[in-house]
C-alpha angles and dihedrals in degrees: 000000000000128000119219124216114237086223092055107146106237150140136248131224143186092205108243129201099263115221093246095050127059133183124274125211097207087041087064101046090057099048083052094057090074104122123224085213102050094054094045091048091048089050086050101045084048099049088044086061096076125217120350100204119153110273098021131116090239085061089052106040091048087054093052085043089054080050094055094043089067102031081060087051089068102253115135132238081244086072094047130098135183124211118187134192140166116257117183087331107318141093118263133175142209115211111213115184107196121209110197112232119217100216111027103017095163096059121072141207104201126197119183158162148201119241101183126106128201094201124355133019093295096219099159103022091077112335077088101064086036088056081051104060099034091073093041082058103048087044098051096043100098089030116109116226135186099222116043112249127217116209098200125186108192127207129204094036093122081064111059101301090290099151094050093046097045082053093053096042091049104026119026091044097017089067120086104257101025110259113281103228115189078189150304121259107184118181113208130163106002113137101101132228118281122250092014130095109263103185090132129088128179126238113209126199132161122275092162141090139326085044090204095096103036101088082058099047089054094048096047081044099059087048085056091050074055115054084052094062089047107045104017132044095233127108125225134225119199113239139164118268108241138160110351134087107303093058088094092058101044080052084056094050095250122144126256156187145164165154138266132162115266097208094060102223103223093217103080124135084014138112087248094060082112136135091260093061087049140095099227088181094052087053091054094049087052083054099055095046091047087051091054086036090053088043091056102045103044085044099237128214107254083239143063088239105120089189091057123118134188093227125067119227133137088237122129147168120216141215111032130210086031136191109195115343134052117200120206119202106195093182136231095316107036115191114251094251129015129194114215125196131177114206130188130221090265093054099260117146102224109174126014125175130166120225120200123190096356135183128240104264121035127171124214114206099222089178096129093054116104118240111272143079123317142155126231114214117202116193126194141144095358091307130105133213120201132191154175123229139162124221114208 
């Protein structure tokens, strides 16, 4: 990770409610729901694992923990995806956890992280920002959004970025078409210095080329400023985007954000970077303001309803989880044409298929799909339907 000069030119905020973001009550209770001992037990577990260092066994068994985390949150393989690259000689490999969106399922709001250490445990650099979306993540499982959300753990960032780049290079442009990214939120370094006040966290946005995507940056950035003042107590402190994961992105003009720890701990990329040198508190505060942050971003459903939609219509889909038949019910006044799309967790329309004049109730044979999440999209008279189901 990144070292920051003392003599850094910033500016400091009390974050303020922008004109354009309330507060949310539901926001906030689930911010709230961040547990101490969640973060504390993640930082543990991490630290326990010893040096992650690229082709060793630590490397590998805290990416098959990441695995488990989720896996205990209640998301399925079928979200997961492995990405793997090769870092100095050896086999290396990114985690992305994909959370399907109901309205807009092809575009995505990232947040990520890297987990891998160059020399000690690398609690804090970066276990910190690992424990932090993790609960984002638990917490944001059974939570509809409109836009679909990546959890991505990154490898290979302690040498030169070379996960993330190797994500942006084979993934983002290597999809057809090319990954539609909201933004990228990446978490590195938050964990605090022990036996000082951390009351501070800073808020990162692009100031670099190519300058295209700068003025948005700054403005998804403020919000983030934001979101901290509304659903943490920490105060914020505007600061530049360098040398960490989301580099590759910003490279690829997309837009980004992030977080970064505004005490700068002294024992990074050492065999001190451990829990007792840390501010556990501090990394639970960062938590809560990256939940409301998330929240925010990905546009989440005021309930825990996961099969709730903004819009109202008698339309539904039936079974679910279903095997090879999905079955359609247009209701008692069905519009003269639909439009139907089936989408996957990496945006790809895979089926599409048009109805006119149909009857109430149309069944659609997905026997070809492969088993996994994905969201049906029904469009028809201006208006769009979207939503999840599982194919088994």
């Amino acid at each position: 990770m990144k070292t920051k000069s003392t003599f850094l030119l910033a500016i400091f905020f009390f974050a303020n409610i922008a004109l354009s973001q309330s507060f949310i009550q539901y926001y906030a209770d689930v911010s709230n729901q961040v547990s101490q001992t969640n973060i504390t037990n993640y930082l543990t577990e991490f630290e326990n694992l010893g040096v992650k260092r690229r082709g060793t066994q630590p490397l590998e068994d805290t990416y098959n923990w990441l695995r488990n985390k989720y896996l205990s949150f209640g998301y399925t393989t079928a979200q997961f995806q492995e990405d793997t690259f090769t870092n100095g000689g050896y086999t290396c490999k990114n985690l992305i956890v994909t959370k399907v969106g109901t309205l807009y399922p092809n575009t995505f709001v990232i947040i990520c992280g890297h987990y891998d250490s160059i020399v000690g445990t690398g609690t804090n650099d970066n276990g910190s920002g690992v424990a932090a979306i993790l609960e984002v993540a638990r917490l944001l499982q059974d939570i509809s959004t409109e836009y679909s959300i990546k959890f991505i753990n990154f490898s290979g960032e302690e040498d030169g970025l070379v996960g993330s780049q190797h994500y942006v290079n084979s993934v983002v442009n290597g999809t057809n078409p090319k990954l539609d990214i909201k933004l990228v939120f990446n978490l590195d370094e938050v964990g605090g210095v022990a036996g000082i006040t951390n009351n501070t966290i800073t808020c990162e946005r692009d100031t670099g080329t190519p300058t295209t995507n700068n003025a948005a940056s700054n403005t998804i950035t403020n919000e983030l400023i934001t979101c901290v003042g509304l659903y943490s107590p920490l105060n914020t402190y505007l600061s530049y985007a360098y040398a960490s994961d989301y580099m590759p992105f910003e490279d690829n003009n997309e837009i980004i954000t992030g977080f970064f720890e505004t005490n700068e701990t002294s024992h990074k990329h050492s065999a001190t970077d451990l829990l007792i040198n840390m501010d556990p508190v501090y990394n639970y505060n960062v938590a809560k303001a990256a939940t409301g942050a998330m929240m925010h971003f990905a546009v989440a459903a005021t309930t825990l309803n996961e099969n709730t939609f903004l819009n109202t219509t008698s339309v539904r889909f039936f079974p679910n989880p279903v095997k090879e038949n999905l079955f359609i019910d247009f209701g008692t006044q069905p519009t003269y044409h639909y439009e139907i799309k089936i989408i996957d967790i990496h945006g790809k329309v895979v089926y599409t298929d048009e109805i006119s004049n149909p009857k109430q109730l149309e069944n659609i044979n997905i026997s070809s799909l492969n088993k996994g999440i994905y969201v049906v999209q029904l469009s028809f008279d201006g208006e769009k339907v979207n939503k999840k189901i599982i194919i088994n």
